[in-house]
C-alpha positions, 0 to 999 in steps of 0.5 A, spaced: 494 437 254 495 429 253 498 426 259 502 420 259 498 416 261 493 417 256 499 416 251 497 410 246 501 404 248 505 405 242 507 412 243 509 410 250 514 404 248 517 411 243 517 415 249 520 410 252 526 408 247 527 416 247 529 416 255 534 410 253 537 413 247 538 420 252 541 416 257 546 413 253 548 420 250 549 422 258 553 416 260 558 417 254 559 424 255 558 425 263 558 418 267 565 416 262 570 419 267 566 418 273 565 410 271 571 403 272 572 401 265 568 395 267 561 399 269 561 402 262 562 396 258 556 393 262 551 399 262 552 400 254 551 393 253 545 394 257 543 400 254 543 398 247 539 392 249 533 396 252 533 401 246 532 396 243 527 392 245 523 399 247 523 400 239 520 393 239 515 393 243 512 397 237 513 391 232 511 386 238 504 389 239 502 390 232 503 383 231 499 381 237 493 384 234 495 381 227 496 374 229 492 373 236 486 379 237 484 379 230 481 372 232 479 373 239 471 374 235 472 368 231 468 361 234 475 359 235 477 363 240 474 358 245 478 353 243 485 349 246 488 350 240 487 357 240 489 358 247 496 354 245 497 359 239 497 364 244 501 362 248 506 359 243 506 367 240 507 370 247 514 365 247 516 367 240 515 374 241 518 373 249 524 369 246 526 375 241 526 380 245 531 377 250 535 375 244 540 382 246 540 380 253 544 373 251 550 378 251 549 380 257 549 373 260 549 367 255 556 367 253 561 361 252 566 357 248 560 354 245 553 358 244 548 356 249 541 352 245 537 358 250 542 363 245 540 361 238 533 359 240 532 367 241 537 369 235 531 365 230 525 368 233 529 375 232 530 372 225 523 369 223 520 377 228 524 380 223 521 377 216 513 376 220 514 384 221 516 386 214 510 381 211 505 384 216 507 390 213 506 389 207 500 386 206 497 391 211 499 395 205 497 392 199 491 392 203 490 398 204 491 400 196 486 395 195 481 398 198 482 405 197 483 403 189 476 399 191 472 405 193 468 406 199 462 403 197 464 397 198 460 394 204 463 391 209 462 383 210 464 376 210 469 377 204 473 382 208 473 378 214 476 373 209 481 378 207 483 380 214 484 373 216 488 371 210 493 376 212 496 374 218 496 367 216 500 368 210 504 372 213 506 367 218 506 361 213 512 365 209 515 367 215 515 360 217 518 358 210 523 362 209 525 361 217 527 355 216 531 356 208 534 362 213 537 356 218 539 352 212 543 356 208 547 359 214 548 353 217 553 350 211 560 352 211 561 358 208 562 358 200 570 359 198 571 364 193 576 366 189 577 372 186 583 376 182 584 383 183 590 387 177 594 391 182 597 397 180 606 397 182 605 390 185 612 388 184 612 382 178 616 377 183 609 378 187 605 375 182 599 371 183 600 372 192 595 369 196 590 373 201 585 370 204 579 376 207 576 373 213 570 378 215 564 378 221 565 373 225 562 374 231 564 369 235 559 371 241 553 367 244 551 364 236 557 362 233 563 359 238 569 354 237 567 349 232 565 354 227 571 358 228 575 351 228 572 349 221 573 356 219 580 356 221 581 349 217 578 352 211 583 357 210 589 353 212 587 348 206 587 354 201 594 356 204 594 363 203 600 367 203 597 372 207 591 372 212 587 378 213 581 379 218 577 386 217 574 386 223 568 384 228 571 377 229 567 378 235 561 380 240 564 378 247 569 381 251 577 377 250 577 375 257 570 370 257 571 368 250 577 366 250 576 358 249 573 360 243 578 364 240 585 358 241 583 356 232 586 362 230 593 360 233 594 355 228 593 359 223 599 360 220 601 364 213 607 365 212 607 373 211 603 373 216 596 374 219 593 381 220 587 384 224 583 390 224 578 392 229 570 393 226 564 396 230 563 390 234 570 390 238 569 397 240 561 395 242 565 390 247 568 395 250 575 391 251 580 393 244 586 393 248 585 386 251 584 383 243 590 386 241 593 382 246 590 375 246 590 375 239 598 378 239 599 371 243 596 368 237 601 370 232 596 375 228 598 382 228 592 388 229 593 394 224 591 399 229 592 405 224 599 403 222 603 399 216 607 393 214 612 392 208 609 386 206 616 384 202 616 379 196 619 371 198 622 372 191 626 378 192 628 381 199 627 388 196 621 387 193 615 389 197 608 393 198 604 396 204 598 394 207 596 398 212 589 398 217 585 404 220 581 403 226 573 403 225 570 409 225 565 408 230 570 409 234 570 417 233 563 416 234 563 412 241 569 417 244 573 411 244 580 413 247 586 412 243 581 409 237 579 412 230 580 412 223 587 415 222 589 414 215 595 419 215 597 415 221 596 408 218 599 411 211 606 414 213 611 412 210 607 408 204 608 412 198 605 412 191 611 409 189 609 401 191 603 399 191 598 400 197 593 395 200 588 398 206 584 394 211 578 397 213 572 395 216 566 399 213 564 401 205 564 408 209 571 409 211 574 405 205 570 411 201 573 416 205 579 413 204 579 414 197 577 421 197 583 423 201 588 418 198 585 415 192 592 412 189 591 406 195 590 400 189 586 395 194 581 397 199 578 391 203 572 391 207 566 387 210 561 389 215 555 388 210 553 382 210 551 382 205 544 384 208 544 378 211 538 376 212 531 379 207 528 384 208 535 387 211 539 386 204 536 393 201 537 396 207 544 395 207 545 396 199 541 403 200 547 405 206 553 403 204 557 405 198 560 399 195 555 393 199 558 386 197 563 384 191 568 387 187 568 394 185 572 398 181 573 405 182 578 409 177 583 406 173 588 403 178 583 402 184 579 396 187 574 396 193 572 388 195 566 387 200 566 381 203 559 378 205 562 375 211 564 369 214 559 367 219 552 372 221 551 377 227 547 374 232 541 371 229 543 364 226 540 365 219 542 367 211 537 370 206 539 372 199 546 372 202 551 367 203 557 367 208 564 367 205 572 365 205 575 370 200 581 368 196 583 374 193 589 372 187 593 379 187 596 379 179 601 384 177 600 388 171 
């Protein structure tokens, strides 16, 4: 029998990631009530952090191998400018596995150059294994379409060569499209949705959708500041934020958050949680910083939005907890849509804030004549290659959607990014949403 220490690195790194995962179910199950509210926020974090980066490893050794051993028997070897390349990937690949640990430590009203330094070697880690991977495969076709005649020479020492360096060289490129794209302000886009019962003197209201913000160690105060100025020039009726507005607990992040009390539609600011306010561990807190703000959580419950022209006119926007909610065991959280409808009859229409495409699905399922489902947390993939990853597991990925004939589903791309500082094949977004009567 194989012993753990005959184990192949790779399976040890596996093994490892199981250990961590195992004990992330125990303390949730076991240690929940054993445990100060403070200890297990802080030993979730550090456990999604080492999970994480054991299932790094992996990737990380394969890119050593790749992008350093590969040449160890080249005449370069020797060389000063090999010995800086190897140093150099050590950082990049150092940097990219602390960038989790930033949340730990590296939080404040502005991001910290250390935080978005390791954020873009995530990025550029991400691209450079998807690259390697897939040249690694081509590879392999080839040769296998080549036949096992072919001798081993100088050619295939060529080709070997010119996989790393390609793969570093587009990873490199498309790095720094990454950074440029996400740093521009996000694009406005206006869209008008038909709204079934929407009362006519409600004609042409004006939502503004603000979606995964992620104020954390990448994204701080003066994004949120540009942010906020955006969309009081748009000068929306209403504003809604459809959660994940941050990565950080209320307390330390505070500074960060003062934009959104100028935000200042006048029927009114709304907010529901995302999966990243329960990762925080510290809900209850937001609700009340951003109460203090004048912006109103939707924690599975309903507002009349009533008609500025007519005092008996109005309709329900209502808002669910996210489901990730149910599967953290978070107390007093979880979608509740019964809860969140109560009292919104099919008689006026129905406006719901939901976080993730999933629930806005589930919630189509048990009550399909809500008329408007607003959601984010996609990103839009983000960053390529994720972008296929987040098409193929979310039934509605980023735009508008009609389902049946009175229904519509719109998936914001998000505002900002999630930790690393970089959009590709996706651009950030302020939705201004025009609500037509029929």
């Amino acid at each position: 029998m194989i012993s753990f220490k005959q184990l192949p690195i790779e399976a040890k790194a596996a093994v490892a990631a199981g250990v961590v995962f195992f004990s992330m179910m125990l303390s949730r199950s076991y240690l929940a009530e054993k445990l100060d509210f403070r200890t297990q926020r802080w030993l979730l974090r550090l456990q999604m952090a080492l999970f994480v980066n054991t299932l790094m490893l992996m990737g990380s050794l394969h890119v050593w191998r790749s992008t350093v051993v590969t040449f160890t028997r080249s005449s370069a070897a020797s060389s000063f400018c090999f010995m800086l390349w190897k140093i150099a990937v050590f950082m990049f690949l150092a940097l990219a596995h602390s960038s989790f640990f930033t949340l730990l430590f590296l939080v404040a009203e502005e991001p910290y150059f250390f935080s978005l330094a390791a954020y873009t070697c995530l990025g550029a880690y991400i691209i450079l294994i998807f690259f390697l991977f897939t040249l690694g495969s081509v590879e392999q076709a080839y040769k296998f379409l080549a036949g096992r005649g072919a001798k081993a020479g100088t050619g295939n020492k060529n080709r070997t060569a010119l996989k790393p360096v390609l793969s570093v060289l587009l990873t490199v490129v498309l790095t720094v499209v990454g950074l440029l794209n996400a740093s521009q302000p996000p694009s406005v886009n206006s869209v008008e949705i038909p709204v079934h019962k929407l009362p006519s003197t409600m004609n042409n209201l004006k939502v503004v959708l603000l979606s995964d913000i992620h104020l954390g160690p990448t994204v701080g105060k003066t994004k949120l500041a540009m942010i906020v100025r955006m969309v009081k020039a748009l000068k929306p009726d209403i504003t809604v934020i459809v959660g994940d507005l941050s990565d950080a607990e209320a307390k330390i992040i505070r500074p960060a958050v003062e934009p959104l009390g100028e935000l200042d539609s006048p029927l009114g600011t709304y907010f529901v949680t995302g999966n990243h306010e329960y990762y925080t561990s510290d809900v209850s807190n937001w609700f009340e910083l951003l109460k203090s703000f004048n912006i109103q959580p939707l924690h599975n419950e309903n507002v009349k939005i009533v008609s500025p022209r007519s005092g008996s006119d109005w309709f329900c926007l209502a808002g669910v907890d996210d489901i990730e909610a149910d599967v953290l065991r978070y107390s007093g959280h979880g979608m509740d849509l019964k809860k969140a409808l109560r009292g919104c009859s099919s008689e006026h229409a129905i406006v719901l804030l939901a976080h993730q495409p999933i629930a806005a699905k589930w919630a189509l399922q048990e009550r399909p004549d809500i008329n408007l489902i607003l959601s984010g947390h996609t990103h839009g993939g983000q960053i390529f290659p994720l972008n296929a990853g987040a098409y193929l597991l979310n039934p509605f990925f980023v735009g508008l959607y009609q389902v049946g004939q009175n229904t519509f589903v719109y998936v914001s791309p998000g505002t900002m990014y999630y930790g690393i500082p970089m959009r590709l094949g996706s651009r950030a977004e302020i939705t201004e949403i025009i609500l037509r009567s029929p």
